[in-house]
C-alpha positions in Angstrom: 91.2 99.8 104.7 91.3 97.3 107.2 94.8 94.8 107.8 94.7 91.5 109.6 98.0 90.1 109.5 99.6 87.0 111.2 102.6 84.6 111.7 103.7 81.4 112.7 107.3 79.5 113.1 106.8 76.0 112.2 109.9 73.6 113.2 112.8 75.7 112.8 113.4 79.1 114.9 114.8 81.6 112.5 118.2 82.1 112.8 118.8 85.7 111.1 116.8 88.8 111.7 115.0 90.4 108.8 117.5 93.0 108.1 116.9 95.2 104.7 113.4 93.8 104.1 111.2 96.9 102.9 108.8 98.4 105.8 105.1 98.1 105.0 103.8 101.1 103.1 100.4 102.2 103.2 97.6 99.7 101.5 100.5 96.8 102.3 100.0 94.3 105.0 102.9 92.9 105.8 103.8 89.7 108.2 107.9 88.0 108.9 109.1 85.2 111.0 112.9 86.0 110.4 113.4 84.3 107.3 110.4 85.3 105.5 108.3 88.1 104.9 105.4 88.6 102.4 103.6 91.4 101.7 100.5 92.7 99.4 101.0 95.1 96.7 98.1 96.8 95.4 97.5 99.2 92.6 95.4 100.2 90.0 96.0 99.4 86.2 93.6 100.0 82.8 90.6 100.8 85.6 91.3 97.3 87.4 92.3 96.8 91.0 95.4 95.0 90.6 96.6 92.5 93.8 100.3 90.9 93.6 101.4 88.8 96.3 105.6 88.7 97.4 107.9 87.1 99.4 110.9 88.3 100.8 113.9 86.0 102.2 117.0 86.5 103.9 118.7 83.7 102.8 118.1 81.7 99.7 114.7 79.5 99.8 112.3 77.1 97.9 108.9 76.9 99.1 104.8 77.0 98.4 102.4 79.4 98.9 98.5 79.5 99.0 97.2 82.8 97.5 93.6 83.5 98.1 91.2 86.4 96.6 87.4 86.9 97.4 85.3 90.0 97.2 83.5 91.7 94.6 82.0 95.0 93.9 79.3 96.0 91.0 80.2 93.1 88.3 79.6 90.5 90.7 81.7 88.7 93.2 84.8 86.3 92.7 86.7 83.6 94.3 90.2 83.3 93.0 92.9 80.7 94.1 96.3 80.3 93.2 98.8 78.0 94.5 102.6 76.7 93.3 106.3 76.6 94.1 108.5 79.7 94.2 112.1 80.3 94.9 113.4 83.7 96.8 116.5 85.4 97.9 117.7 88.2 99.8 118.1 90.4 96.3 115.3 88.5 94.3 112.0 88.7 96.2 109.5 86.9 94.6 105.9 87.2 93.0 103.1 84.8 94.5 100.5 85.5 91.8 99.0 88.1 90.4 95.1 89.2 89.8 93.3 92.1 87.9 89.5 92.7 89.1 87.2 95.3 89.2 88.5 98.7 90.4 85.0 99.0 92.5 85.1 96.6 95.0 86.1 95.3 98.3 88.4 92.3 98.2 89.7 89.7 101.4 93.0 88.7 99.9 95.6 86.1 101.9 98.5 84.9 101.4 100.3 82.1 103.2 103.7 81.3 102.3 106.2 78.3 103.5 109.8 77.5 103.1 112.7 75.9 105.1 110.2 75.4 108.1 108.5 78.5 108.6 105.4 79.8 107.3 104.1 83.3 107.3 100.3 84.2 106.8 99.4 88.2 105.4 95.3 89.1 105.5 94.4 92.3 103.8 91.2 93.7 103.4 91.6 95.9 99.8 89.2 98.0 98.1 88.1 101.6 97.9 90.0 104.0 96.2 93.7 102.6 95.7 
């Protein structure tokens, strides 16, 4: 499994260090400016890959995020975007969008995320056995 991951501060410098923000676990790619963090979760489910975008905060925050599957495997290849509003907090992280494809291939998934001036970007390369 490969991970690209990256970050930019846009405007505001974060103010708080990312204190009690899960570390990345194995098949997770995970990127933070201070204030936010996301992070992929993958897993498998009825024999599909599954792919769930989050975002942690440290302090209550409204946003929008830009989540971004391509790939495929041996039923063909997929392009899947998803976009909208979402609203985090240091006890609530949130779920970007959700996808279910097939459990055999390779997927490029990214997720860029932006709220209160900063914007974080995770890359993730999933497929193989998860």
């Amino acid at each position: 499994m490969s991970k690209r991951v990256t970050h930019t501060a846009l405007g505001v410098t974060p103010l708080i260090a990312m204190l009690g923000v899960a570390a990345a676990l194995a098949g997770q790619a995970a990127s933070t400016d201070g204030l936010l963090a996301c992070e992929f979760r993958a897993g498998a489910a009825n024999g599909m890959t599954t792919i769930e975008g989050i975002v942690h905060a440290t302090d209550a925050v409204e946003g929008s995020y830009r989540l971004s599957v391509g790939g495929g495997g041996g039923a063909g290849s997929v392009r899947i975007n998803q976009a909208g509003a979402f609203y985090a907090t240091p006890d609530a992280p949130a779920t970007l969008g959700q996808v279910m494809l097939d459990s055999g291939g390779t997927y490029d998934a990214r997720l860029e995320v932006s709220g209160a001036g900063s914007t974080v970007i995770c890359e993730e390369l999933i497929g193989g056995r998860i």
